[in-house]
C-alpha positions as CSV (number, residue, x, y, z in Angstrom):
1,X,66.2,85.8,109.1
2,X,68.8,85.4,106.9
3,X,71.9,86.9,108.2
4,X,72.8,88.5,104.6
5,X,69.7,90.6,104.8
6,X,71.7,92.7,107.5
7,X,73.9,94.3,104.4
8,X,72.6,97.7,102.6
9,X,71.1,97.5,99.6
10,X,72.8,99.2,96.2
11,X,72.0,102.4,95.4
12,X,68.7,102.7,92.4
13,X,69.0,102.6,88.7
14,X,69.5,106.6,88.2
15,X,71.5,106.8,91.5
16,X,74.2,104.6,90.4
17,X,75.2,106.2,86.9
18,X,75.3,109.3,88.8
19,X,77.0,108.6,91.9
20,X,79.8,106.5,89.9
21,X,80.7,110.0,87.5
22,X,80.3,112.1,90.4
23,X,82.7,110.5,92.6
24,X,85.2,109.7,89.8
25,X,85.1,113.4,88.8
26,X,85.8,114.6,92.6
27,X,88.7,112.4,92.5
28,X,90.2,114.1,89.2
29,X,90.2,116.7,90.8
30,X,91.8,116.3,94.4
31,X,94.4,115.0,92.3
32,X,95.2,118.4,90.8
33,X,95.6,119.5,94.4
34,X,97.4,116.2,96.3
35,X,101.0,116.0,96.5
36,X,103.2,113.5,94.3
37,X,103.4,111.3,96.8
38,X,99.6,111.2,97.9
39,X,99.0,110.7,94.3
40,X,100.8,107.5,93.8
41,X,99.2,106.3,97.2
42,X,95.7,107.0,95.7
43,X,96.9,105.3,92.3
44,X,97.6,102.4,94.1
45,X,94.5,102.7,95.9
46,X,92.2,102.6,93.1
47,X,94.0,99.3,92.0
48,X,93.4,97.9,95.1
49,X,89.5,98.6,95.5
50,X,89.1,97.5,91.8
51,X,89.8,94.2,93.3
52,X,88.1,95.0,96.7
53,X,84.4,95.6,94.2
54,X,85.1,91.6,92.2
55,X,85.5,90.4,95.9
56,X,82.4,92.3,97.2
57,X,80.7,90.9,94.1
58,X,81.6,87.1,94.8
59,X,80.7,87.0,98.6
60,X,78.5,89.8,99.4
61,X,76.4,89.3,96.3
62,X,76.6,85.6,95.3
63,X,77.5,84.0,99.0
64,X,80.8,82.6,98.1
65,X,83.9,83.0,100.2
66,X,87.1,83.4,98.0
67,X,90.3,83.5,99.6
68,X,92.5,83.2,96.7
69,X,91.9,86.8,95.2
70,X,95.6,87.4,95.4
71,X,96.6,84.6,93.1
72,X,93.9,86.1,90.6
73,X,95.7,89.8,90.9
74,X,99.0,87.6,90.3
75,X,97.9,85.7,87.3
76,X,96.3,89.3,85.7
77,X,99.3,91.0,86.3
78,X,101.7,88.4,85.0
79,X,99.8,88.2,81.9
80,X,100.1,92.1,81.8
81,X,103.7,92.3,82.5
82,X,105.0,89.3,80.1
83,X,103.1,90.7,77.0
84,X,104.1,94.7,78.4
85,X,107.9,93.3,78.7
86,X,107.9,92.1,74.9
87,X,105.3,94.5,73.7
88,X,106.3,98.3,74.9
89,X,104.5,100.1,73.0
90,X,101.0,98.7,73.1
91,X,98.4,100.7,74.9
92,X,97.5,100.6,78.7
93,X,94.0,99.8,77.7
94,X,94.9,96.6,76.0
95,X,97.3,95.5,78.5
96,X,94.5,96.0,81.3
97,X,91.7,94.0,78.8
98,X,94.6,90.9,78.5
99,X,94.7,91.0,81.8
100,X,90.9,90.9,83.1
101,X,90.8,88.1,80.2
102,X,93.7,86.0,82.2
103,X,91.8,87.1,85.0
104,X,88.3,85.6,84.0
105,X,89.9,82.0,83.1
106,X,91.7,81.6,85.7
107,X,88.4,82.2,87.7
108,X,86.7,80.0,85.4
109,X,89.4,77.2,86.2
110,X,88.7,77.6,90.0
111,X,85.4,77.8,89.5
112,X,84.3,74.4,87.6
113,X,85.3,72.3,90.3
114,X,84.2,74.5,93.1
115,X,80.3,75.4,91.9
116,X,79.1,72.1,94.8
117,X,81.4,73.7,97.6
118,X,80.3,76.3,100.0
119,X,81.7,77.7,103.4
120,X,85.5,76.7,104.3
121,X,85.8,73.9,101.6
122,X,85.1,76.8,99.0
123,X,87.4,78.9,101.0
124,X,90.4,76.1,101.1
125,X,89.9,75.5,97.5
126,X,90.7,79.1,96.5
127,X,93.6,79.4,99.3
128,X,95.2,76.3,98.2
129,X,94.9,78.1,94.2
130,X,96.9,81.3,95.6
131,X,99.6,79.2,97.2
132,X,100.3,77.7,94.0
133,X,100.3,80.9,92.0
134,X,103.9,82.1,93.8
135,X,105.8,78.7,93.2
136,X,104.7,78.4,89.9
137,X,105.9,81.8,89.1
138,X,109.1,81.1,91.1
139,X,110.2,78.3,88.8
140,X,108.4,79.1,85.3
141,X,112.2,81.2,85.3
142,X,112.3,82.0,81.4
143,X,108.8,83.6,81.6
144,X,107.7,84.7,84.5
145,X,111.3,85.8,85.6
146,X,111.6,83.7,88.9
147,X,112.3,85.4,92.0
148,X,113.8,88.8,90.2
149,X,110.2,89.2,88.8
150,X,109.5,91.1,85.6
151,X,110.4,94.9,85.3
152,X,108.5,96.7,83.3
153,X,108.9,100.6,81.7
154,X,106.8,103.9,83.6
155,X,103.5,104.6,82.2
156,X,104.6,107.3,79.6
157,X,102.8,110.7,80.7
158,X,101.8,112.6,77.4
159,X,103.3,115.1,75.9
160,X,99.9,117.1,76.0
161,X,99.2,116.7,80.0
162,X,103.2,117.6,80.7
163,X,102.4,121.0,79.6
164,X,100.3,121.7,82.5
165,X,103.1,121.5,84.2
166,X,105.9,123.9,84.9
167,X,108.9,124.6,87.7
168,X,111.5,122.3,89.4
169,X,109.6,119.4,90.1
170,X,107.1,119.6,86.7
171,X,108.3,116.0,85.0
172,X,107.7,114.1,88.7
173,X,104.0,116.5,89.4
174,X,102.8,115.0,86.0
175,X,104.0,111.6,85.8
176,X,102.4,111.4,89.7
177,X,99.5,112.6,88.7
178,X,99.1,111.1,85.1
179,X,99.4,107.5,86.7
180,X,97.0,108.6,89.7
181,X,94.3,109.9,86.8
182,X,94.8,106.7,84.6
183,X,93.9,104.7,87.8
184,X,90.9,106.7,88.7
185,X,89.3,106.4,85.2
186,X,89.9,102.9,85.3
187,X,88.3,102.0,88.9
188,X,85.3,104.4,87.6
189,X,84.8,102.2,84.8
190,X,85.4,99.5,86.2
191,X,82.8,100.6,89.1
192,X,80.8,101.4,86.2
193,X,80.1,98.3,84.8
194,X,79.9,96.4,88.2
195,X,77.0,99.1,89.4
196,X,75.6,97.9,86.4
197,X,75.5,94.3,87.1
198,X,74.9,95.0,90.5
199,X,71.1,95.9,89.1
200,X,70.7,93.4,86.4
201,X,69.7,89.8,85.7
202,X,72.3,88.1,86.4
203,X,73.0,90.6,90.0
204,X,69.4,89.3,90.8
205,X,70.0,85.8,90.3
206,X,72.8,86.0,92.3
207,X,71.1,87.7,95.2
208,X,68.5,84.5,95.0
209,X,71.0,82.3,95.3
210,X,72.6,84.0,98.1
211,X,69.5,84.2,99.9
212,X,67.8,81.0,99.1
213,X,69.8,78.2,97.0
214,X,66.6,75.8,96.9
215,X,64.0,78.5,96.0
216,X,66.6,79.8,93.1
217,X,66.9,76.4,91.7
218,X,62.6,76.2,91.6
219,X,62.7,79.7,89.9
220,X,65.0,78.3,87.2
221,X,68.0,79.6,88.3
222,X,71.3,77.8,86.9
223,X,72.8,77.4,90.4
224,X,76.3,76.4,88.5
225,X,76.3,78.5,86.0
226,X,75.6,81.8,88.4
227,X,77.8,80.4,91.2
228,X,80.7,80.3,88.0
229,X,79.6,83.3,86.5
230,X,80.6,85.0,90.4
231,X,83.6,83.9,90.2
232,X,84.7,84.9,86.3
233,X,83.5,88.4,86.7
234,X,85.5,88.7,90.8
235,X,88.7,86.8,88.8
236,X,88.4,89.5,86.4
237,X,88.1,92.3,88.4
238,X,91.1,91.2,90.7
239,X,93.1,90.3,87.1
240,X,92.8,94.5,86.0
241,X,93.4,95.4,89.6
242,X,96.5,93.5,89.9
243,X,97.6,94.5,86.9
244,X,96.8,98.1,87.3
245,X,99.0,97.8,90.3
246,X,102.0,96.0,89.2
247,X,102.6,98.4,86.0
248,X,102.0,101.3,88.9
249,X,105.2,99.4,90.8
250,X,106.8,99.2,87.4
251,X,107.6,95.6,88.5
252,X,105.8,92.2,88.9
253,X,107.2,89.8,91.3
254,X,105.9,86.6,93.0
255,X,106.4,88.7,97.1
256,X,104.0,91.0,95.7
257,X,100.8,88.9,96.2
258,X,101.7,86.6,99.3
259,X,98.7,84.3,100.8
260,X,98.4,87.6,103.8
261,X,97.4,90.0,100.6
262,X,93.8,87.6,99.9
263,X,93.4,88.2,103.9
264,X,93.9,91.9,103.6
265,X,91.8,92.1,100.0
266,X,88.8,89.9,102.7
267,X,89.1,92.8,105.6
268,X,89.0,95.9,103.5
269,X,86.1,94.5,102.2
270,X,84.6,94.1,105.9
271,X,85.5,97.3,106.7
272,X,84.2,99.4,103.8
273,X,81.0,97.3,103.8
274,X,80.2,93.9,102.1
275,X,78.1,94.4,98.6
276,X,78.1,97.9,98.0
277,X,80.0,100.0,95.7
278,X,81.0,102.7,98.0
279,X,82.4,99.9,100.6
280,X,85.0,99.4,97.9
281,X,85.9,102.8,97.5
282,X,86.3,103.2,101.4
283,X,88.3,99.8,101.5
284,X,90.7,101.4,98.9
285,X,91.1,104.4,100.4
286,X,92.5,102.4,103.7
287,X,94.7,100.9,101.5
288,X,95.6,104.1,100.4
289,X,97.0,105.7,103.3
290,X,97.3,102.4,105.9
291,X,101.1,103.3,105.0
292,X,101.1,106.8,106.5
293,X,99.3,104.9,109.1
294,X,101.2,102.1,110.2
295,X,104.6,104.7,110.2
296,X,102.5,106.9,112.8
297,X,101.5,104.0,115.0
298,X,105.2,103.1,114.6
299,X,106.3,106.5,115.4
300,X,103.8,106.6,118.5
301,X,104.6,103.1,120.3
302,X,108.6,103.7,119.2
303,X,108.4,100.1,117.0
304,X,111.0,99.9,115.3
305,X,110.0,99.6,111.3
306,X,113.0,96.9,110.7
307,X,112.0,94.8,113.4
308,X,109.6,91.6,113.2
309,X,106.6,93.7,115.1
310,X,107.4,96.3,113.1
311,X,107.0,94.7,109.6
312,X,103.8,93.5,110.5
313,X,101.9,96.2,111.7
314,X,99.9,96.6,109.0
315,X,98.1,93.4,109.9
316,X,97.6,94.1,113.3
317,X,96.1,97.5,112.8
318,X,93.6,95.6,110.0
319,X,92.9,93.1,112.6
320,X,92.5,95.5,115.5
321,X,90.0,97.5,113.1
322,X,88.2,94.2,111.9
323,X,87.1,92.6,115.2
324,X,86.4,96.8,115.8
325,X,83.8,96.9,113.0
326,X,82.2,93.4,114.2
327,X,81.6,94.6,117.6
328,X,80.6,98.1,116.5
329,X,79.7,98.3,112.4
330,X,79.1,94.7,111.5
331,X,77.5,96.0,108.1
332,X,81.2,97.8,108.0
333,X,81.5,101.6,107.9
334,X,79.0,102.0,104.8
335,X,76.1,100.9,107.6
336,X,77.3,103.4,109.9
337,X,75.2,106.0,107.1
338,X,71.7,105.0,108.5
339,X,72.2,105.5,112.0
340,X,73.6,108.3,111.9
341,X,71.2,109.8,109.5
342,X,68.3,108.6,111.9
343,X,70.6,110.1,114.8
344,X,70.8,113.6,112.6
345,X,66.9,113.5,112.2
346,X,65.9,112.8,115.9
347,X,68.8,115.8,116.8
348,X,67.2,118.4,113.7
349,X,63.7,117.5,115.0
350,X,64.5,118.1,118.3
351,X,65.6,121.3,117.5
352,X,62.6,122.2,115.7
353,X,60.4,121.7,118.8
354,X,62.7,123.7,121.1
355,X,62.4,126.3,118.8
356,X,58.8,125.9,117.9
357,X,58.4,125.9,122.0
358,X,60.4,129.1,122.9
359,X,58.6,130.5,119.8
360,X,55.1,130.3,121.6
361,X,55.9,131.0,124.8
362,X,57.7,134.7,123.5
């Protein structure tokens, strides 16, 4: 049996369209209620599981093991920052569209010489292409900004959504929760489209070639051209997602997406569940709020923040909680749904015979 078969299938045609509105609409609204800070923590969340979906897309979908996601977020959010430094004025929307293009080519560059190489050559190719993203960035001084990075201006909040807002703290409640809305409407459409492809042609060519690269090929099934298309559409994905991100931090510098971020991007995706939509959303959530977490792990074993166990706790915890899920939820914590549903059934319909029993015997 083909090991891939373990992973949950997507949700149906109807359930998808649904499910995607309906959990971008709940997350308008917690907004309204979250604090400033939690807002930019769920902003930067939704960035991050934009990228999390393109990665769950390339290996859970099409087989192929990228490890160079972060140099994709890098090129997208270069290209967003460069033309956002000399173009202020132009819209987020375009910015984020120049950035899934930069996104898409620079997948399509990995990806022409990569289509014949599976496993840990695949995955060595795309490590080797993130380690060059940061150098080149480094020394490409007059554009990229070397070291310093690019700064860029705050997303303007409009005039029109400021005057929901009144009191002491109205200006930092809307801007917090302008940017956290902006991000939310772009991972829903993002998620959108990707539930989309999830169900069509080209999603069940890919699923072929997962499963079965010989019988794909005998079906008529472009093995190159599918393997490429993968990664375009995951290069993409991570291209908007990094950008989203970097015009969140108002800044875009090459220590933003170090070699350790692709590992990060790899376990979230583990952890939320491989191939699914809602994986992605639970992967960005963690990203969310691994912060809050990693302070009150810090606070509990009196680590010192500063100090060299300190500044990596963040990857210990993901580490910890990754060799967790492949003892315990090996289809991540999306697979932990069925067994506890079947666990709620066999508890309801025990309770239906108890009762059924006392009920005869009164």
């Amino acid at each position: 049996m083909n090991w891939w078969r373990a992973f949950p299938r997507q949700e149906t045609t109807n359930s998808r369209v649904v499910g995607v509105a309906i959990l971008t609409l709940i997350a308008l609204l917690v907004t309204i209620v979250l604090p400033p800070v939690a807002n930019s923590e769920l902003a930067g969340g939704a960035a991050i599981a934009i990228v999390v979906l393109g990665l769950s897309w390339l290996t859970g979908w099409s087989g192929q093991i990228s490890l160079g996601n972060s140099g994709f977020m890098a090129v997208g959010a270069y290209a967003a920052g460069i033309w956002a430094h000399h173009h202020m004025t132009t819209p987020v929307i375009f910015t984020l569209a120049l950035a899934l293009v930069a996104g898409g080519l620079s997948g399509l560059v990995v990806a022409i010489p990569s289509t014949r190489l599976r496993g840990p050559y695949l995955a060595g190719m795309t490590l080797a292409f993130s380690a060059a993203v940061t150098p080149l960035a480094q020394n490409f001084t007059s554009v990229t900004g070397g070291e310093g990075g690019i700064f860029l201006n705050a997303l303007v909040t409009p005039s029109w959504f400021a005057h929901f807002f009144h009191g002491q703290n109205a200006s930092i409640n809307a801007n917090a929760q302008w940017t956290a809305d902006l991000s939310v409407v772009v991972a829903g459409i993002m998620f959108f489209f990707m539930a989309n492809l999830f169900h069509s042609r080209t999603g069940r060519a890919m699923r072929l070639v997962r499963d079965n690269d010989v019988a794909a090929e005998l079906m008529g099934v472009n093995l190159s051209r599918t393997r490429t298309v993968a990664f375009v559409v995951s290069a993409a994905y991570a291209g908007v997602g990094g950008a989203l991100y970097s015009l969140l931090q108002e800044s875009v510098r090459p220590e933003t997406f170090p070699l350790t971020l692709s590992i990060t991007l790899l376990t979230l995706m583990v952890l939320g569940g491989m191939g699914t939509l809602s994986g992605a959303v639970i992967g960005g959530i963690i990203y969310s709020f691994s912060a809050n977490l990693v302070a009150h792990v810090n606070s509990l074993t009196g680590v010192n923040p500063t100090s060299n166990l300190g500044a990596n706790m963040q990857g210990i915890i993901f580490g910890v909680l990754l060799i967790l899920a492949m003892l315990f939820a090996s289809r991540g914590i999306v697979g932990l749904v069925t067994p506890l549903r079947s666990l709620w059934r066999v508890v309801m319909s025990r309770r239906r015979r108890l009762r059924d029993t006392l009920g005869t015997t009164q």
